[in-house]
C-alpha positions in Angstrom: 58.0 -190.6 -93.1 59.6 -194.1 -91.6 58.2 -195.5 -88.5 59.9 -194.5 -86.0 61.7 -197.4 -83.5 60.5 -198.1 -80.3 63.3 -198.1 -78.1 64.0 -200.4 -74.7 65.7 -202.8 -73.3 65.5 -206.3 -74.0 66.3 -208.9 -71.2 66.7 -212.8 -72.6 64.9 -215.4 -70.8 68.3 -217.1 -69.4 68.9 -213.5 -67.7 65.6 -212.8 -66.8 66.3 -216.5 -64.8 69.3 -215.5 -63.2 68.2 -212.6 -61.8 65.4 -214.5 -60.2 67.7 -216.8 -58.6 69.8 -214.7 -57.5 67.6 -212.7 -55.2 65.7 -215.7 -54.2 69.2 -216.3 -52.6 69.2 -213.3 -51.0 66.2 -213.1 -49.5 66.9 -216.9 -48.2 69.9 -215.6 -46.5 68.3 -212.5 -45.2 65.0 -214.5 -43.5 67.3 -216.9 -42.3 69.7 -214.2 -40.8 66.7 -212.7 -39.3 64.8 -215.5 -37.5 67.9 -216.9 -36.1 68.4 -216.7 -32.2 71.1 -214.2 -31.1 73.5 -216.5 -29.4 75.6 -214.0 -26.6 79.3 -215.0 -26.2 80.7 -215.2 -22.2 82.9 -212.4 -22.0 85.4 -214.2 -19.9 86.0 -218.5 -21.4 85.2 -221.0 -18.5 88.5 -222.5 -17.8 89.7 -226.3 -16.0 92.3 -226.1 -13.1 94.9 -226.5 -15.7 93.8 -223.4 -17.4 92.2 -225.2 -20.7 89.0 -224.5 -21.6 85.7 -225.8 -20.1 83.1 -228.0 -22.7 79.6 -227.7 -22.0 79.5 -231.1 -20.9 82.3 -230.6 -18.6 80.8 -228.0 -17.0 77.5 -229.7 -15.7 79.0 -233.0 -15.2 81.4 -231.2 -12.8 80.4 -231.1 -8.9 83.3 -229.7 -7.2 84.9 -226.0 -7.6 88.3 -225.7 -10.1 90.9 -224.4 -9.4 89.9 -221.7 -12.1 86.5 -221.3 -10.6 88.8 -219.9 -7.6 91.3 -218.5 -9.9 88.1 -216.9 -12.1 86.1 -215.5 -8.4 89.6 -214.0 -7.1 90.1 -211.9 -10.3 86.6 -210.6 -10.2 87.3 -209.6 -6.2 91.0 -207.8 -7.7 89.2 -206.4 -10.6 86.6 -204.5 -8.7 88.9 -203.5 -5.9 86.8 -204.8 -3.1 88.1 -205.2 0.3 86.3 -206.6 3.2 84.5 -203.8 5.6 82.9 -203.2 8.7 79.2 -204.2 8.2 76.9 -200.8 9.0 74.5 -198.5 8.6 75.1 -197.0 5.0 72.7 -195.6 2.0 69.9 -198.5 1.3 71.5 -200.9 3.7 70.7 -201.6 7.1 72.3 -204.4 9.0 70.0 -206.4 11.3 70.8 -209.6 13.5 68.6 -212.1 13.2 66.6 -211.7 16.3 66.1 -207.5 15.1 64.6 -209.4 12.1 62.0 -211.4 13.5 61.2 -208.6 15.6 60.8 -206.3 12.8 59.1 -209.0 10.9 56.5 -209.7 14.0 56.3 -205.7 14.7 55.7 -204.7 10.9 55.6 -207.3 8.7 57.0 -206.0 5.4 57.3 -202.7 4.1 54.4 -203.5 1.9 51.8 -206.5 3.2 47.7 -207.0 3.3 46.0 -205.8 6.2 42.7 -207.3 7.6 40.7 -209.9 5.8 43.4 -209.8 3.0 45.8 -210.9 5.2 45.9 -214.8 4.8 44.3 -214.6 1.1 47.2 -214.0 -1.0 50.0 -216.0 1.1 50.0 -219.6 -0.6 52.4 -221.6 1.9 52.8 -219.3 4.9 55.7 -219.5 7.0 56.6 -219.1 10.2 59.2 -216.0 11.0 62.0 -217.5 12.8 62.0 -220.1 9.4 62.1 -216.7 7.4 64.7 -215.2 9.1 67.1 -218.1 9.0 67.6 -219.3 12.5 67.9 -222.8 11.6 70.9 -222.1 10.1 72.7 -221.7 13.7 71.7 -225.6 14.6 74.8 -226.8 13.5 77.9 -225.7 15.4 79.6 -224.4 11.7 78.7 -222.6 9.1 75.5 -223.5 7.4 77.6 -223.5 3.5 79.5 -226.4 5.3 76.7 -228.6 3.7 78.4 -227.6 0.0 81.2 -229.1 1.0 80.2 -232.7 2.5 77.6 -232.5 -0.8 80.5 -232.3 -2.8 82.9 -234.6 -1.3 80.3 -237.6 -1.1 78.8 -237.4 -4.9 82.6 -237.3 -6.4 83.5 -240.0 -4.1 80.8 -241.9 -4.7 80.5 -241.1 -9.0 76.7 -240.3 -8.7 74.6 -239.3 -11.9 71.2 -237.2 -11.5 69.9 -240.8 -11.6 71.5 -242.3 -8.8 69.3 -242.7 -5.5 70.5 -241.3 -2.3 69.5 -242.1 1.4 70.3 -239.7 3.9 69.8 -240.8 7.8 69.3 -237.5 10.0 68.9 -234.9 6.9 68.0 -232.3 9.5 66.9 -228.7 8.2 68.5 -230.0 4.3 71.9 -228.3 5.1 73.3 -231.1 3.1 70.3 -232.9 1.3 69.6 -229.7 -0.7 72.2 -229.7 -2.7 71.7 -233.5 -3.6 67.6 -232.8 -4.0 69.0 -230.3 -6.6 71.4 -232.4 -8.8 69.2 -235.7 -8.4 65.9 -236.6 -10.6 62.8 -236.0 -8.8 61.9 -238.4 -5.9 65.7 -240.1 -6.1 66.5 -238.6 -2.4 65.3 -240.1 0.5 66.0 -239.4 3.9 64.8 -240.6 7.3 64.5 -237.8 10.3 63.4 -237.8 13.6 63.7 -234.1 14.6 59.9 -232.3 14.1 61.6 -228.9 14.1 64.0 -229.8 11.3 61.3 -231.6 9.0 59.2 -228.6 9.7 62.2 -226.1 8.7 62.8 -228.7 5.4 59.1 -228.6 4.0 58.1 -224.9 5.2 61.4 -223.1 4.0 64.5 -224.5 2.2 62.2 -226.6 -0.2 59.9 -223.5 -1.3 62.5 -220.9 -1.0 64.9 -223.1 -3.0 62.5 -224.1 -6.1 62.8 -227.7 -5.2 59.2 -228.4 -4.4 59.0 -230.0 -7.8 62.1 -232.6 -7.1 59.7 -234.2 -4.5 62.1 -235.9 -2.5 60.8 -238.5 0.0 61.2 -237.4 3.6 60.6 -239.4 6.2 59.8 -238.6 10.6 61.0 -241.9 11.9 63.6 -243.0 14.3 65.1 -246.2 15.4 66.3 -247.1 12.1 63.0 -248.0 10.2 62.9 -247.6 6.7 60.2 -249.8 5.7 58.2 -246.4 4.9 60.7 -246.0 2.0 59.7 -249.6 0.0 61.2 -252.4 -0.3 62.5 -252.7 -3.9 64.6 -249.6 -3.7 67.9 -249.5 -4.1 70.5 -247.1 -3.2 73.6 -245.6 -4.9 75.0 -243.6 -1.6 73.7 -244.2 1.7 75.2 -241.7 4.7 75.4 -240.5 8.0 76.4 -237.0 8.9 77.6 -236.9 12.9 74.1 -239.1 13.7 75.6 -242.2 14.2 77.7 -240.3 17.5 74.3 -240.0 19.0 72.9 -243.4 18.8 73.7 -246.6 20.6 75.8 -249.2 19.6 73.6 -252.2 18.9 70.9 -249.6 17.0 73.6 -248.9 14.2 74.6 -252.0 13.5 70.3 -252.8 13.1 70.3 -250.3 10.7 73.4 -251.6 8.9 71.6 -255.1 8.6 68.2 -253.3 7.4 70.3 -251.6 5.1 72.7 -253.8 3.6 70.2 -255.2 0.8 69.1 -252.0 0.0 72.7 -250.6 -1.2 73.6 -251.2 -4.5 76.1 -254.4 -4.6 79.9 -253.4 -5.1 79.3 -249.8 -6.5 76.6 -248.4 -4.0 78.9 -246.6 -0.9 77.8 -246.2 2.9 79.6 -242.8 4.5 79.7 -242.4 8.1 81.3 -239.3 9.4 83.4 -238.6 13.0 83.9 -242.2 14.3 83.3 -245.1 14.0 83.3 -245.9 17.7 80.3 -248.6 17.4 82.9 -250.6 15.4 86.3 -250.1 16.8 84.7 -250.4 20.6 84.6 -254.6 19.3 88.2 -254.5 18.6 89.8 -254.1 15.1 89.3 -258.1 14.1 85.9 -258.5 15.6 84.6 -255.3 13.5 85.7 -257.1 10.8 84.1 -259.9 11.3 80.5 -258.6 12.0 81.2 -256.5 9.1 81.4 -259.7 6.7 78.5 -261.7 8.3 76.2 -258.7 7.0 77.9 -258.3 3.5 79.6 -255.2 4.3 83.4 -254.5 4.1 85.3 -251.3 5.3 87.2 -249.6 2.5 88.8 -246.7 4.9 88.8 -243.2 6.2 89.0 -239.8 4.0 89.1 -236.3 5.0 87.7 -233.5 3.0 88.4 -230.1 3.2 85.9 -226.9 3.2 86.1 -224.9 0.1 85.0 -221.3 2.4 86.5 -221.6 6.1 89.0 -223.5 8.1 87.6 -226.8 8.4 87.4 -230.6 7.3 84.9 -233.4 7.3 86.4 -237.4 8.6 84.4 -239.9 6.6 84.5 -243.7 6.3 83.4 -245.5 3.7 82.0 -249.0 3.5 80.6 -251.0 0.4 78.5 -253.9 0.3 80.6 -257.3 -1.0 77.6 -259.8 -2.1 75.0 -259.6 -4.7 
């Protein structure tokens, strides 16, 4: 009988190699597929006032609101039909004034709070209630999102960078200096405030509630125009005055304009005063000028900016520094 042949299937070694390489491929692509991060897509493209679209790098270098921000915020309002209504009583809401809140806050706290010993053990920077409740937010004759707007109007006019350094002189409660603690490095806004109130309203409550503790901007309870607590080898990009120098006399401002002067960036760096300039024009036109010049400083003009949310706009005058 005759062997009988074995039968199979005979793969050559240059096959045998393909096939190797070919699902090493496949798996490379697969891991690879696998471990990447899913990316998600924005369902509606960012888009400039022109209507282009928005690079990345536009977006954060940007300060003010586009016209297709507005454009963008209007078609959401359209979209889900809202309307503007009467603000009460309804399922899970329940308006309160401000004052009904710090008495609900005094009277019962929280709807869930420690009682007893446990009390002050598990509150890490207590506050007091009228901080809590906002009424600091009332100091200032308008709206407290006003600050947005004078935030907005000074950094553009002024081309700051998150690296720039900012003085503010009367920074009050941080209606303003918030939003320039936000955009700046750490410890790159300074500002110098007499009003204890305010400074405790700043550190207790807009700097904690905000997540800006970790900015550490320098704030300074001073008065009379002394910013010696604030070094001397600094040097500012932006130094303003929101409707403080109205309150001050004459010959103080122009002390603080001469303490100042060498601390203000030459040519670039920008002082903002808003309202009036009454402690200059009350010398006459000419002789404002001329006191001007013997400290270094020359007046560029006056600007108006308008609020982005209510009916309202901010005077400012601007002044830069002239010698090195």
């Amino acid at each position: 009988m005759a062997p009988s042949s074995q039968k199979g299937i005979v793969i050559t070694i240059p096959a045998l190699l393909l096939s190797v390489s070919a699902a090493a491929v496949f798996l490379f692509f697969l891991l690879s597929y696998l471990s990447s991060p899913c990316t998600c897509p924005s369902s509606i493209p960012a888009t400039t006032a022109a209507g282009g679209s928005v690079t990345e790098e536009d977006a954060d270098r940007r300060i003010s609101t586009s016209r297709g921000d507005i454009d963008w915020v209007k078609d959401q309002i359209r979209a889900n039909g809202l309307q503007m209504r009467d603000n009460v009583l309804r399922k899970g809401i329940n308006p309160r004034t401000r004052s009904q809140q710090l008495e609900d806050l005094n009277n019962f706290k929280g709807i869930s709070h420690y009682e007893g010993s446990e009390a002050n053990n598990h509150t890490a920077l207590p506050c007091p209630g009228e901080l809590l409740v906002e009424d600091h937010h009332s100091n200032y004759g308008e709206p407290w999102a006003g600050g947005r707007d004078v935030f907005e109007f000074l950094a553009e006019s002024s081309h700051l960078t998150a690296n720039s350094c900012v003085l503010e002189i009367g920074c009050g409660t941080l209606r303003v200096g918030v939003h320039f603690i936000r955009y700046l490095k750490p410890e790159h806004f300074h500002c110098l405030e007499r009003d204890e109130l305010s400074l405790m309203a700043a550190f207790r409550y807009e700097l904690p509630s905000q997540g800006l503790l970790h900015k550490r901007p320098l704030i300074v309870r001073g008065e009379d125009m002394d910013f010696t607590k604030f070094g001397s080898d600094v040097v500012y990009d932006l130094i303003y005055a929101s409707a403080v120098f109205l309150h001050m006399p004459d010959n103080l401002v122009w002390v603080g304009l001469e303490r100042l002067v060498n601390k203000l960036k030459p040519y670039d760096g920008r002082i903002f005063v808003s309202h009036n300039i009454k402690f200059c024009s009350r010398l006459g036109g000419e002789k404002c000028t001329i006191r001007l010049a013997s400290l270094g400083l020359e007046y560029l003009g006056r600007h108006t900016h308008d609020s982005l949310l209510f009916n309202h706009y901010e005077i400012w005058f601007e002044f830069r520094r002239t010698k090195a």
